[in-house]
KEVOMI-941657 format. One record per residue (C-alpha): x, y, z. Coordinates in pm, whole numbers, padded with zeros to 5 digits, always signed. Layout:
BEGIN
XYZ
...
This chain:
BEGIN
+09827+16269+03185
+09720+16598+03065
+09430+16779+02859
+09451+16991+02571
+09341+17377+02656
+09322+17677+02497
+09526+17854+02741
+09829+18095+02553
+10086+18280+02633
+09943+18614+02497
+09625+18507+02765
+09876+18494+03022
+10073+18782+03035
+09789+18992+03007
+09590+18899+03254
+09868+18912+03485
+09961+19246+03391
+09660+19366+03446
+09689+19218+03812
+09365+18968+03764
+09595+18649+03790
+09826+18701+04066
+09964+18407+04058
+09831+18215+04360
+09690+17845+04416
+09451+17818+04708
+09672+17620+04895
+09891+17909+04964
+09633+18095+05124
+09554+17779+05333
+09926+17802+05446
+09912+18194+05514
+09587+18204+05754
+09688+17865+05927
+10019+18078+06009
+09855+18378+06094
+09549+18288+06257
+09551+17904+06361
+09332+17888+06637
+09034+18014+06456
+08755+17777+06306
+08780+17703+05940
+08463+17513+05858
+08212+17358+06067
+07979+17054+05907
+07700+16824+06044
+07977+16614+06160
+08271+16860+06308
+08474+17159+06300
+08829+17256+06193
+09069+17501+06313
+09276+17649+05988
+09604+17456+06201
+09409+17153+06186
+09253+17173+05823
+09656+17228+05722
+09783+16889+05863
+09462+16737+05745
+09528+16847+05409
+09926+16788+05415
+09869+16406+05580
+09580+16365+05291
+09836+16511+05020
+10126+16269+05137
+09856+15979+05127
+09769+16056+04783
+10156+16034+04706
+10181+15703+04844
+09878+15578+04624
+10080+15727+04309
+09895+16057+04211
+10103+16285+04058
+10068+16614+03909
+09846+16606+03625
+09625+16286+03749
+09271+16369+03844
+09114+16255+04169
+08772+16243+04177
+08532+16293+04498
+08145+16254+04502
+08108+16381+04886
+07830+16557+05070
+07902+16902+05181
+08177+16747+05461
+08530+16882+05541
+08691+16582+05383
+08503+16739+05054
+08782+17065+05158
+09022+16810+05266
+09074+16590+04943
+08988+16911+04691
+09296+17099+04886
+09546+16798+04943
+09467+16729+04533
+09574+17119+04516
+09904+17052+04708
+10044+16816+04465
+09992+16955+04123
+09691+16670+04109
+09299+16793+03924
+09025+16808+04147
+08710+16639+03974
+08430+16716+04218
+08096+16517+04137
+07748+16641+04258
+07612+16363+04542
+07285+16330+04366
+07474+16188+04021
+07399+15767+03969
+07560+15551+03775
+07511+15685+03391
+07652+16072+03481
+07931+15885+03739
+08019+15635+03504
+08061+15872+03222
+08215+16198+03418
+08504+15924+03534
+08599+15764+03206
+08631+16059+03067
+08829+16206+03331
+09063+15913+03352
+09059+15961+03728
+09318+15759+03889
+09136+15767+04259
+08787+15827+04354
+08643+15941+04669
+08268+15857+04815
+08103+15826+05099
+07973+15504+05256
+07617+15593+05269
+07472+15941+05251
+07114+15998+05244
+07036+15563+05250
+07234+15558+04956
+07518+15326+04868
+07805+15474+04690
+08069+15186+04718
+07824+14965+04568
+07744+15136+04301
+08108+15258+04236
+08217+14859+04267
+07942+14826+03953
+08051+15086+03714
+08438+15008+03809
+08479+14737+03499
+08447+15037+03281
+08741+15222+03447
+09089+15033+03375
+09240+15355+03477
+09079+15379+03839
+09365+15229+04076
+09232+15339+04422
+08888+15375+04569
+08891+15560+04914
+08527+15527+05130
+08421+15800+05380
+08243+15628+05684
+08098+15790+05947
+08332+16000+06087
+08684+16130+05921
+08903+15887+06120
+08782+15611+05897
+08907+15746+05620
+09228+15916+05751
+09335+15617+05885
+09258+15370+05600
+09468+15406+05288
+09828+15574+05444
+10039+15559+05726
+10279+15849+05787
+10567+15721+05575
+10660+16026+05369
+10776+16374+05510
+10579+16659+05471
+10882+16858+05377
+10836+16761+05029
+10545+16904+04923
+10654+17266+04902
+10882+17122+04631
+10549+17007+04452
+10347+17348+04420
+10189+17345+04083
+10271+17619+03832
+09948+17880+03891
+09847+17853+03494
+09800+17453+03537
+09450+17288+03518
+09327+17271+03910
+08920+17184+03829
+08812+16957+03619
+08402+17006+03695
+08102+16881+03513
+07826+17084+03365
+07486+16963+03232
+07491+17002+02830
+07296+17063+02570
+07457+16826+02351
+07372+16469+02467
+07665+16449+02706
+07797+16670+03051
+08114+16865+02925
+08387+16832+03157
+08542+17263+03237
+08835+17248+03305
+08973+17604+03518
+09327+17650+03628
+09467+17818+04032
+09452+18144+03844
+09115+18152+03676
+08938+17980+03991
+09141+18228+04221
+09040+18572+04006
+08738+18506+04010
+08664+18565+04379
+08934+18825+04441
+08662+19083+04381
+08375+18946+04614
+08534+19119+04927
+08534+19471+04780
+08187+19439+04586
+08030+19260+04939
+08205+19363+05242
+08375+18962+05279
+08668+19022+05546
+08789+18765+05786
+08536+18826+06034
+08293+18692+05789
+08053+18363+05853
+08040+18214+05494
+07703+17966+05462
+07702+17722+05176
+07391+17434+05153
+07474+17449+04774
+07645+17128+04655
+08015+17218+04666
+08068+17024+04317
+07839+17345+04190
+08085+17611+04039
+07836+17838+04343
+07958+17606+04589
+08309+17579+04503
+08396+17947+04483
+08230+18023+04751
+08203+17745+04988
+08491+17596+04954
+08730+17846+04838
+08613+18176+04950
+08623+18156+05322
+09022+18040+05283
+09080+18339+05010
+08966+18557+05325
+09075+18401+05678
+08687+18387+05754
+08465+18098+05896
+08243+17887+05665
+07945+17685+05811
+07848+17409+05545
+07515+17234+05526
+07541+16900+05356
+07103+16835+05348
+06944+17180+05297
+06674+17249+05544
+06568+17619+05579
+06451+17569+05946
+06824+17423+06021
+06936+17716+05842
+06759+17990+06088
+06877+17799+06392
+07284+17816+06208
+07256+18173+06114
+07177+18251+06490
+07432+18023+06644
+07745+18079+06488
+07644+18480+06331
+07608+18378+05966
+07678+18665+05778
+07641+18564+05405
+07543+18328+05203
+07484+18211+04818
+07250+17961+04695
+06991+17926+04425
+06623+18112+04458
+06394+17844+04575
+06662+17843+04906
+06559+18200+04957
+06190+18077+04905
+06234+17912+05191
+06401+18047+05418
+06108+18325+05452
+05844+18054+05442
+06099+17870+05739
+05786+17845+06036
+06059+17906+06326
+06195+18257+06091
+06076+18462+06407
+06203+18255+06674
+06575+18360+06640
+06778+18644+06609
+06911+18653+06242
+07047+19010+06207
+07386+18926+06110
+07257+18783+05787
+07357+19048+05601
+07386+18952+05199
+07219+18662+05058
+07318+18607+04649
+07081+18454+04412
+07282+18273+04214
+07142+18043+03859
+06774+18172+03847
+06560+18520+03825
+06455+18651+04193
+06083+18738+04145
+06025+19049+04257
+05777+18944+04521
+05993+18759+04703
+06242+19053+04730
+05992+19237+04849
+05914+18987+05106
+06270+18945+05185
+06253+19313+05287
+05971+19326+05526
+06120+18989+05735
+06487+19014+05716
+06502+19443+05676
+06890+19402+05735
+06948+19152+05477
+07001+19221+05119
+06903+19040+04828
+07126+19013+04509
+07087+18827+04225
+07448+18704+03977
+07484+18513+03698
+07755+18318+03565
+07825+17933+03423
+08067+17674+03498
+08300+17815+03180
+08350+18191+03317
+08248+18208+03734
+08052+18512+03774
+08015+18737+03496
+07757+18941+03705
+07656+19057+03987
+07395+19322+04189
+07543+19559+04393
+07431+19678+04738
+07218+19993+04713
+07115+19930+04374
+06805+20016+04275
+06493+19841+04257
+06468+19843+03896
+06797+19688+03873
+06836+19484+04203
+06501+19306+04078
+06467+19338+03676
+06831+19252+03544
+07107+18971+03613
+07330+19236+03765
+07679+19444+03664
+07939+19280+03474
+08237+19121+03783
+08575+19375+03746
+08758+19234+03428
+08495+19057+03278
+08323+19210+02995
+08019+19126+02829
+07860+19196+02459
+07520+19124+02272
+07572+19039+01888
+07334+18935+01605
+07311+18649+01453
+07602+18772+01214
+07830+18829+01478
+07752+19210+01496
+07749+19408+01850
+07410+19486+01912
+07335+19810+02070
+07178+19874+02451
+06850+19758+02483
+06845+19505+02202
+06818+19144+02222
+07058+18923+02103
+07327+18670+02208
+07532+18725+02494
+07961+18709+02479
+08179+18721+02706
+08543+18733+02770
+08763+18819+03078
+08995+18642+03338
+08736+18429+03480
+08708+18219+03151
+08760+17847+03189
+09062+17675+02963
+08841+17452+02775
+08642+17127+02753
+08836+16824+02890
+08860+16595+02549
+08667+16842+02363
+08919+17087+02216
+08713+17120+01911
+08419+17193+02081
+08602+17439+02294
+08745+17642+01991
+08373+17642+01856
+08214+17808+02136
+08422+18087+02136
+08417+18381+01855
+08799+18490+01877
+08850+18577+02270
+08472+18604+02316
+08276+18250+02453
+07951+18241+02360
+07732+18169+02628
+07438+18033+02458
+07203+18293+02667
+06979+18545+02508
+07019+18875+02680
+07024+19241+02638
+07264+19490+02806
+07086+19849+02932
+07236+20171+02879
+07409+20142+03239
+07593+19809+03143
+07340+19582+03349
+07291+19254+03212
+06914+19101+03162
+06924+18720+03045
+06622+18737+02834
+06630+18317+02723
+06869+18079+02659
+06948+17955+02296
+07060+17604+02452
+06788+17352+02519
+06822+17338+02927
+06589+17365+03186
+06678+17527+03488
+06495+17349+03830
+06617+17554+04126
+06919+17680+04013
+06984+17309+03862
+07039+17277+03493
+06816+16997+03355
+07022+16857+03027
+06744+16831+02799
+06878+16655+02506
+07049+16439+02756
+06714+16355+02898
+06534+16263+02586
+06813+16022+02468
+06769+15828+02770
+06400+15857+02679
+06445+15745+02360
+06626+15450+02461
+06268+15344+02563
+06147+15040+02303
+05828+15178+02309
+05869+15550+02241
+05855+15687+01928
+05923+16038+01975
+06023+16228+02311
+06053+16599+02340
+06127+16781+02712
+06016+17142+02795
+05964+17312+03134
+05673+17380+03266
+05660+17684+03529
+05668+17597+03867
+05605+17877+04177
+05901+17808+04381
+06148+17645+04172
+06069+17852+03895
+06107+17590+03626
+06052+17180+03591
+06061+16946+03355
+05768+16802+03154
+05860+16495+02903
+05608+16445+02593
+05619+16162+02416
+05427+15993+02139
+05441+15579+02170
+05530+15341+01906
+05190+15156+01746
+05085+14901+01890
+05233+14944+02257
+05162+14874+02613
+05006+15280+02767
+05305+15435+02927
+05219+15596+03247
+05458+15809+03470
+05520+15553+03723
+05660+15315+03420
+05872+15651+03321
+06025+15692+03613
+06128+15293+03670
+06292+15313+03330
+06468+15603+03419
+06571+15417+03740
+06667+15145+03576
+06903+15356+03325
+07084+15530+03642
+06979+15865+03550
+07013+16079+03868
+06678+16129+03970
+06670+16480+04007
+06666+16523+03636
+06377+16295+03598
+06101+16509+03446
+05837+16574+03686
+05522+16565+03450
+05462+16303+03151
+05216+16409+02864
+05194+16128+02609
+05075+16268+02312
+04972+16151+01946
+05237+16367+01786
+05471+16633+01851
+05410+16969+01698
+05697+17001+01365
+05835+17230+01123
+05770+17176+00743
+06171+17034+00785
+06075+16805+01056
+06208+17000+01372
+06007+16985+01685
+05824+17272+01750
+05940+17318+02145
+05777+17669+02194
+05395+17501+02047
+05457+17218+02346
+05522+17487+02595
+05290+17683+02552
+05027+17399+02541
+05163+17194+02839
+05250+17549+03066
+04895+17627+03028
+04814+17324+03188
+05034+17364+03500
């Protein structure tokens, strides 16, 4: 099979000749560091460590396997696994044979799964026996009816050899994969980001865009292969991908993954094995200062720590500062579509470190315009564009939705921002209806169709309600049909259960109300609700 892009030739050749796409699938830099530096560790999990020697014949058995269940090039393989190696072990064997890697986030149920692998078309699927008391074969064997395409479904037990051994025997010879290297400009990524239109839209990014967009992290952050790469972060995040999964292997460094995030397990890692870096979402930064054993162990080679998919408030940079004086703070931005757009940089600042998004990533360039399309100058508000290398290749089955969002090469981001006179970025709001929990996007108008699927509401509106640590959560109001049973937010929550709606997009606060604030045209009047339920927080 294959999906529709936007991807051109014109695209192509100038991105290469400008030396952003070089031309390079992840796989080959597998191959290089296992051939220059076997011995050394790859990735450590909860469960094990990897040399680079042995994540190579890992990957190349897992590859051949994948063969003898009839992937091809162009089929997708989906995986919905905890931050393990075999998450690095399927995602790279996919790689190796030309196949589309289709990551899913472990916290997704059975309405984001089901739909995220129909549309997909995934020929094999990947999960876990249990992880956190949950069962994934079960709930894959329900939704599998709606999958004619599905052929295989591979289960993860409790240790790797389970699933190594299970679906292959060594009947192929690895010889043949070299033969099977996919062209550089192919899709690689098919990943999943919560919309604003009802429904996730599937990104799809090819070797080249996914590769680009890390190639500058080692000048911009001091990454060489002595690094210790951290990543809690799901790796089905566009954060955890790049640069859990991907960056450590782009640089011959170490990467120490941490499937259940736990900030006082994070101390005791950082000390152990010399953690040197690490990206995650605020609230992780939140607390790792407010971690009770912080002073107990010796975390000076924690040396960056990147904010990525919410503000850092400025106290807790200041904070940052006075317990971890050798680590610095930096807050990006970016989406699933275009990678990181920007990024602080070390010895910035205060006023920029702490009050804007960070510097537009080499190649990628950014722009403000009116609502008529019309560059806006520094300092003024408007919506943010932005074009560059990093830019995904479009919306799996959604090619006319793709071509929308973009206004000629520039993809509108659906952010409101405002560029300063230096070029540094501040997102000012976001034109899409999304909340953003942690560094999670909450798909609003997702949310409230699920909600509306309620027979006894009437009208359902979600905002977000500030929150201290997590910055923003998600508060449903609701006005009830006449003449129905009270809805409380236990009864919310078991419907939502009941629809398989992961549960952390279940809004944390319910407000049933008589009516919902409207225009004169009938359009809910978000900004009236937020203001009156925020006040009540």
């Amino acid at each position: 099979m294959s999906f529709a892009t936007i991807l051109n030739d014109e695209q192509i050749e100038a991105h290469t000749r400008a030396g952003y796409w070089v031309n390079r699938t992840i796989t080959d830099h597998l191959d290089d560091v296992a051939a220059a530096t076997p011995d050394k560790t790859a990735f450590i999990d909860s469960r094990r460590r990897v040399t680079y020697a042995q994540l190579k014949a890992e990957v190349d058995r897992c590859a051949l396997g994948l063969l003898e269940l009839g992937v091809r090039s162009g089929d997708v393989v989906s995986f919905q696994l905890p931050n393990w190696i075999e998450w690095i072990v399927v995602h790279y064997a996919a790689t190796r044979i030309g196949a589309i890697s289709n990551p899913l986030i472990p916290i997704y149920r059975e309405r984001e799964v089901g739909f995220m692998v129909e549309l997909a078309r995934s020929k094999v699927i990947v999960v876990p026996e249990t992880f956190r008391g949950f069962d994934y074969p079960a709930m894959i064997e329900k939704l599998r009816p709606g999958w004619p395409q599905l052929e295989h479904v591979l289960v993860v037990g409790s240790s790797w050899d389970s699933f190594a051994a299970t679906p292959w025997e060594q009947r192929r010879d690895a010889g043949e994969l070299a033969a099977l290297r996919p062209d550089p400009n192919d899709v690689t990524l098919l990943i999943f980001t919560s919309g604003t239109t009802g429904e996730p839209k599937g990104v799809m990014h090819t070797h080249n865009t996914a590769i680009a967009a890390n190639n500058p992290l080692p000048e911009r952050l001091g990454i060489t292969a002595d690094s210790v790469i951290h990543m809690a972060s799901t790796l089905a995040h566009l954060t955890g991908f790049l640069y859990g999964a991907r960056l450590p292997v782009q640089n011959g460094a170490t990467c120490v993954l941490q499937d259940v995030w736990d900030a006082r397990r994070f101390v005791a890692l950082v000390a152990e094995y010399g953690i040197t870096y690490t990206s995650a979402a605020t609230p992780f930064l939140h607390d790792l200062l407010a971690a009770p054993n912080l002073g107990e162990y010796d975390l000076s080679s924690l040396r960056r720590f990147c904010c990525m998919g919410a503000p850092i408030p400025r106290a807790i940079v200041r904070e940052a500062r006075r317990k971890l004086p050798g680590m610095v703070v930096l807050g990006g931005w970016g989406q699933s579509e275009n990678g990181l757009v920007a990024l602080g940089i070390p010895g910035d600042p205060d006023d920029k470190l702490i009050d804007t998004d960070g510097y537009p990533w080499p190649g990628m360039r950014i722009r403000v315009v009116n609502s008529a399309g019309v560059e806006q100058p520094p300092g003024t508000e408007g919506r943010l564009q932005v074009t560059g290398p990093f830019l995904f290749v479009g919306y799996a089955e959604r090619l006319e939705m793709t071509r929308s969002s973009f206004d000629g090469d520039w993809f509108d981001t659906g952010d409101l921002a405002s560029i300063d006179a230096d070029g540094y970025l501040r997102i000012a709001g976001r034109t899409k209806d999304v909340i953003i929990r942690g560094g999670e996007n909450i798909p609003v108008a997702y949310i409230e169709n699920v909600l509306y699927e309620h027979p006894d509401i009437d009208a359902v509106a979600v905002v977000a309600i500030p929150d201290p640590r997590l910055q923003e959560r998600a508060c449903a109001c609701v006005v009830l049909k006449p003449g129905t049973d009270p809805l409380d937010f236990e009864k919310m929550q078991g419907f939502l259960a009941e629809k398989g709606v992961a549960k952390q997009y279940w809004p944390e606060r319910l407000e049933v109300l008589d009516e919902l604030p409207r225009t004169a045209s009938g359009k809910i009047q978000k900004f009236q609700l937020r203001a009156r339920v925020g006040g009540q927080a």
